[in-house]
C-alpha positions in Angstrom: 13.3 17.0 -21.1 11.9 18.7 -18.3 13.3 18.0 -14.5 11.9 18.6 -10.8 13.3 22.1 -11.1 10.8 22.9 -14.3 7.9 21.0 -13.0 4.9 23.3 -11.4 2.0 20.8 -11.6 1.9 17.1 -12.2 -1.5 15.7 -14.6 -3.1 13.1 -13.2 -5.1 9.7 -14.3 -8.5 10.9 -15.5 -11.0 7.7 -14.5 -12.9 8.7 -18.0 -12.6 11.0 -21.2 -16.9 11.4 -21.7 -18.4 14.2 -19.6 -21.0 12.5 -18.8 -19.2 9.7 -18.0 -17.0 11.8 -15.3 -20.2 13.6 -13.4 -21.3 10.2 -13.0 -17.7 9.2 -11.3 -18.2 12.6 -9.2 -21.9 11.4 -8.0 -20.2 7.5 -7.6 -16.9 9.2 -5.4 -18.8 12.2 -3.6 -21.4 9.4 -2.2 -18.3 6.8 -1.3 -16.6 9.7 0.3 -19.9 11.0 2.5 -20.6 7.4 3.0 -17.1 6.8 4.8 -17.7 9.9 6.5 -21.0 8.8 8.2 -19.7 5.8 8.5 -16.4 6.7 10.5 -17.8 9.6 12.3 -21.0 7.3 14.0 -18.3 5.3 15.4 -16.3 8.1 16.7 -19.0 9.1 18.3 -20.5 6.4 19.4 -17.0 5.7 21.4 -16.6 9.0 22.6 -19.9 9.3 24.3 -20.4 5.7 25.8 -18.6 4.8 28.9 -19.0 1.3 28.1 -16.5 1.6 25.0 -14.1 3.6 27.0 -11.7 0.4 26.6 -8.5 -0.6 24.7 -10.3 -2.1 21.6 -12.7 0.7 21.0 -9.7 3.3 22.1 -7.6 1.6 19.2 -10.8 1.7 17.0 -11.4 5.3 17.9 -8.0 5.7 16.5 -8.4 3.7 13.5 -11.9 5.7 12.1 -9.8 8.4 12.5 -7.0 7.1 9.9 -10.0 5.9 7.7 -11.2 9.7 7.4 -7.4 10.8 7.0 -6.4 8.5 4.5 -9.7 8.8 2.4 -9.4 12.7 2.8 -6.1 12.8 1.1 -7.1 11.1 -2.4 -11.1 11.1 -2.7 -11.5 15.0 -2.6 -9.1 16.0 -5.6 -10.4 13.0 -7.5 -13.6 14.5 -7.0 -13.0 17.9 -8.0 -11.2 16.8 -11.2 -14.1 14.8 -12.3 -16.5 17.7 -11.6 -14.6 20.5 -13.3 -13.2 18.0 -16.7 -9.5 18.8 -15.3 -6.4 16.6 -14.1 -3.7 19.2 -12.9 -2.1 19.0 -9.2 0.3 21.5 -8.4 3.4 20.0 -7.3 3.1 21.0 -3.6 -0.7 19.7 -3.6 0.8 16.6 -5.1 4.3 16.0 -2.3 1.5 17.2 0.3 -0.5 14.2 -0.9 1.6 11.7 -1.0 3.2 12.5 2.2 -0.6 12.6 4.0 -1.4 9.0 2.4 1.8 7.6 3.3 1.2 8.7 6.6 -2.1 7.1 7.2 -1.6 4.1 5.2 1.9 2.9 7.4 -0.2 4.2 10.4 -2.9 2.6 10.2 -0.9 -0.7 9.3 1.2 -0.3 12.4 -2.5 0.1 14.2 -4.0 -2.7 13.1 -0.9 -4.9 14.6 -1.4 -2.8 17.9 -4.9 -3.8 17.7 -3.5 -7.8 16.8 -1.9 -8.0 19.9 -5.1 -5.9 22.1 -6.6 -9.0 20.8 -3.7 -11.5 21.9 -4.0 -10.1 25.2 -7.3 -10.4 26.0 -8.0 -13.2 24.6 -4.7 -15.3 25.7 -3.7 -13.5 28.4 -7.1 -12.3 30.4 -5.9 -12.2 33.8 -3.0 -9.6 32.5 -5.5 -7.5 30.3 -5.3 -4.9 32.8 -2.0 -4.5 33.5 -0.6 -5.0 30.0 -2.8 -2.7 28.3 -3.8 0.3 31.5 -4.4 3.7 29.7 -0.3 4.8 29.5 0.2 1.7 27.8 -2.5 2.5 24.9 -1.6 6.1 24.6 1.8 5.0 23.8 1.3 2.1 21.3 -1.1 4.0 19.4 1.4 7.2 19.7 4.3 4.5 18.5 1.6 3.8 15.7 0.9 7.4 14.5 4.9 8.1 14.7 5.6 5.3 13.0 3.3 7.0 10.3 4.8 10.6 10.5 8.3 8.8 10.0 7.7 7.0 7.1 6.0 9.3 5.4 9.0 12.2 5.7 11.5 9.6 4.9 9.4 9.1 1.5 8.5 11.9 0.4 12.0 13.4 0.9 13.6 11.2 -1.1 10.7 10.9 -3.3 10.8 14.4 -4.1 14.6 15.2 -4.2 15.0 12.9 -7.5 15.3 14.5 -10.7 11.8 13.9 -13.2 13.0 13.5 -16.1 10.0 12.1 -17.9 7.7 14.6 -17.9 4.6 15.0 -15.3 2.0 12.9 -16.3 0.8 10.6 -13.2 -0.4 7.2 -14.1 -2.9 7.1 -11.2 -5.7 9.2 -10.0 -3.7 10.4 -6.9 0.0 11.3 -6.4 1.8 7.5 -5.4 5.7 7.0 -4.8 5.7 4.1 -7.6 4.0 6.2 -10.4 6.1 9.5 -9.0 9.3 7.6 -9.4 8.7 6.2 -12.5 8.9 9.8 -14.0 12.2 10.0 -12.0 15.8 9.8 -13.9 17.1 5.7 -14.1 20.6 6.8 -12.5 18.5 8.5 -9.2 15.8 6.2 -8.0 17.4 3.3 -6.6 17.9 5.5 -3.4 14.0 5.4 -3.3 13.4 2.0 -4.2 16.0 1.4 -0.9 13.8 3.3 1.5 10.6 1.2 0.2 12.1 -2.4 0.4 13.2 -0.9 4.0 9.7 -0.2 4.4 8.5 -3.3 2.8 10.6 -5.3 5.3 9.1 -3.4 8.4 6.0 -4.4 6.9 6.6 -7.9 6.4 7.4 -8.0 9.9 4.1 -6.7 11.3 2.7 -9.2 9.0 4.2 -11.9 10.8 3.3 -10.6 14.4 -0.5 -10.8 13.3 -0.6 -14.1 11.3 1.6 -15.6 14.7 -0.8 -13.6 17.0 -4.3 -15.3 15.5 -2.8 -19.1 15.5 -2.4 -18.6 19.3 -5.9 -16.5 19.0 -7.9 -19.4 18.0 -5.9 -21.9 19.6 -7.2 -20.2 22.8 -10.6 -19.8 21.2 -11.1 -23.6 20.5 -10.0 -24.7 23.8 -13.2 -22.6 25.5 -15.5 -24.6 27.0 -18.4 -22.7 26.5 -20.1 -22.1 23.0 -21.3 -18.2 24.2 -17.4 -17.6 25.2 -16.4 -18.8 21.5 -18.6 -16.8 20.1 -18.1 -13.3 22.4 -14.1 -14.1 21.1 -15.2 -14.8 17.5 -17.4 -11.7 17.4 -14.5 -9.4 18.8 -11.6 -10.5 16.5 -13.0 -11.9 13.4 -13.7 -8.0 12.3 -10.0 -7.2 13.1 -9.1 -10.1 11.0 -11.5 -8.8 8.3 -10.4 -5.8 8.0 -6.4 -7.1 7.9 -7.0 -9.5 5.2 -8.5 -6.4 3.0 -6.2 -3.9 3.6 -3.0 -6.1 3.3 -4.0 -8.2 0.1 -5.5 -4.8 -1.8 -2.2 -3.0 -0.8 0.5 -6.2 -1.2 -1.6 -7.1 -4.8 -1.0 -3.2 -5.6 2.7 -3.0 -4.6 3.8 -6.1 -5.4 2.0 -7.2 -8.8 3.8 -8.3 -11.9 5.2 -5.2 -14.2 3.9 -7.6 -17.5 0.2 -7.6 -15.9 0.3 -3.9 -14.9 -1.8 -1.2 -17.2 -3.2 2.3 -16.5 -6.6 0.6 -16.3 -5.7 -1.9 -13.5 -3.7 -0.3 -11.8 -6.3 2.5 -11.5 -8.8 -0.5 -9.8 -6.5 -1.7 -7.6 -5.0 1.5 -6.0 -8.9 2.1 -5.8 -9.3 -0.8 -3.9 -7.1 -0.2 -1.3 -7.3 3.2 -0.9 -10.6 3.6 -0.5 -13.0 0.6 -0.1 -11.1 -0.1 2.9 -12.1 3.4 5.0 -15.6 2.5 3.8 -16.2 -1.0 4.2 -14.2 -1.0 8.3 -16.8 1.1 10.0 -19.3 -1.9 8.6 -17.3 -4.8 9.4 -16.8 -3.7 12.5 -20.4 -2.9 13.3 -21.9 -5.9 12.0 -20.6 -8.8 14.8 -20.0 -6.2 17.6 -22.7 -6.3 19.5 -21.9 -3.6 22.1 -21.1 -1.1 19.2 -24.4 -2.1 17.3 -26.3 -1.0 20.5 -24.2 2.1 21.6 -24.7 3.3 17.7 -28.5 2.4 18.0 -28.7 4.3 21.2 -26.7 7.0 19.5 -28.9 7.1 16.5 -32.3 7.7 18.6 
C-alpha cells in the first residue's frame, strides 16, 4: 500500500463521467464563480469609495467580501479546470496548499461573522457606547484577531493533517482537498491526533455559536422595546442579513461536518460540501444588498 512518502498527486471527485455532461458543470461553476466575483467585488468597492460606509459594519463587511473571494478562490477554480480538461489529478502540494487556504477562510470568516454579532450587539444595545467600544483600533484588531484566528487554525490542520501516513491510496471523495476525506485515506493507528485538533476546533466553534445565538436574544429584545416602527425596521434591516447569512453558513457547514456516517455517500456529500463552500460567497453579497438601504444606493451610485 502506498504511504504519504509515495504519494505525488491525490485524484479527486469528478461531479460527472459524460463529457458533455462536465463542459456543462464548467459553464454552471465558471458563471457561479464570476458571479461571486461581481458580486463581492461591487461591495468592495462600493465601501471603499463611499465615506458614508466608512463604519464598523461596512469595515467588517469589507472584510467579509474579501473571505468570500478567498474561500471561493481556493476550491471553484481547480474544479473548474478539471471539468474543462476531463482530468481529476491535484498534486499533493496543490492539494495541502488547498486545504490549508479553505481552512483559513472558512474559521476566518466564522470568527468574523461573531465580530460582526457583537458590531451588532453594540450598536444596537449599547448605542451611546458605539463609539468608544468599536473606534477604528478596536476594529483593526477584532478583525486582525479574526484573520489570525484563521491563519492558526489552518497551520494547526494542515500540519497534522499532512504528517499522517496514507495508507489507502489517493483517491479524494470530494471535489476539493477536505481534512475529513484526507484523513480517511490516513492509517487507523495515526489519525486520532487529527480528529483531537478538529473536536478542539469544533469546541471553539461551538463557543462562537453561543456568543451569536445569546447576542440576537438581547438583539431583538432591544429591537421590540423601540417605540418607533421606522427604528424597528432601520434595526431589522441592518441585522437580519447578518443573521441570514449565519444561519447559512453554520447549518451547510455543521450538516457537512457533523452528519450521520450511515447517510453519507460520494453523491451527498459532494452537494453538501457544495453548499457550504460556495453558495455561501455567492448568495452574501445579495443578502446583504437586498435590506441595506445605504449599500443599495452607494452600489447604484457606484454602478452609474
Amino acid at each position: 500500500m502506498p504511504n504519504s512518502s509515495s504519494v505525488t498527486e491525490f485524484l479527486l471527485l469528478a461531479f460527472a463521467d459524460m463529457r458533455e455532461l462536465q463542459l456543462l458543470h464548467f459553464v454552471l461553476f465558471l458563471g457561479i464563480y464570476l458571479a461571486a466575483l461581481l458580486g463581492n467585488g461591487l461591495i468592495l468597492s462600493a465601501v471603499a469609495c463611499h465615506h458614508r460606509l466608512h463604519t464598523p459594519m461596512y469595515f467588517f463587511l469589507l472584510n467579509l467580501a474579501l473571505l468570500d473571494v478567498g474561500c471561493i478562490s481556493t476550491t471553484l477554480p481547480k474544479a473548474i479546470a478539471n471539468a474543462l480538461w476531463d482530468t481529476r489529478a491535484i498534486s499533493y502540494k496543490a492539494c495541502a496548499a488547498q486545504l490549508f487556504l479553505f481552512a483559513f477562510f472558512v474559521v476566518a470568516e466564522y470568527c468574523l461573522l461573531t465580530v460582526m454579532a457583537y458590531d451588532r450587539y453594540v450598536a444596537i444595545c449599547k448605542p451611546l457606547h458605539y463609539g468608544s467600544l468599536l473606534d477604528s483600533r478596536a476594529c483593526a484588531q477584532m478583525a486582525a484577531a479574526a484573520w489570525g484566528s484563521g491563519f492558526l487554525n489552518a497551520v494547526l490542520h494542515t500540519a497534522n493533517t499532512f504528517s499522517l501516513p496514507l495508507c489507502h491510496g489517493n483517491a479524494v471523495d470530494q471535489f476539493f482537498c477536505e481534512i475529513p476525506h484526507i484523513l480517511k485515506l490516513s492509517c487507523s493507528d495515526y489519525y486520532l491526533r487529527e480528529v483531537g485538533a478538529l473536536v478542539f476546533s469544533f469546541s471553539s466553534a461551538f463557543g462562537c455559536f453561543v456568543f451569536i445565538v445569546l447576542s440576537y436574544m438581547q438583539i431583538f429584545r432591544a429591537v421590540l422595546r423601540m417605540p418607533s416602527s421606522q427604528g424597528r425596521h432601520k434595526a431589522f434591516s441592518t441585522c437580519l442579513p447578518h443573521l441570514a447569512v449565519v444561519s447559512l453558513f453554520v447549518s451547510t457547514a455543521m450538516f457537512a461536518y457533523l452528519k450521520s456516517p450511515s447517510i453519507s455517500s460520494p453523491s451527498l456529500d459532494l452537494v453538501v460540501a457544495f453548499l457550504y463552500s460556495v453558495v455561501p460567497p455567492v448568495l452574501n453579497p445579495l443578502i446583504y444588498s437586498m435590506r441595506n438601504q445605504e449599500l443599495k444606493e452607494a452600489l447604484w451610485r457606484l454602478m452609474t
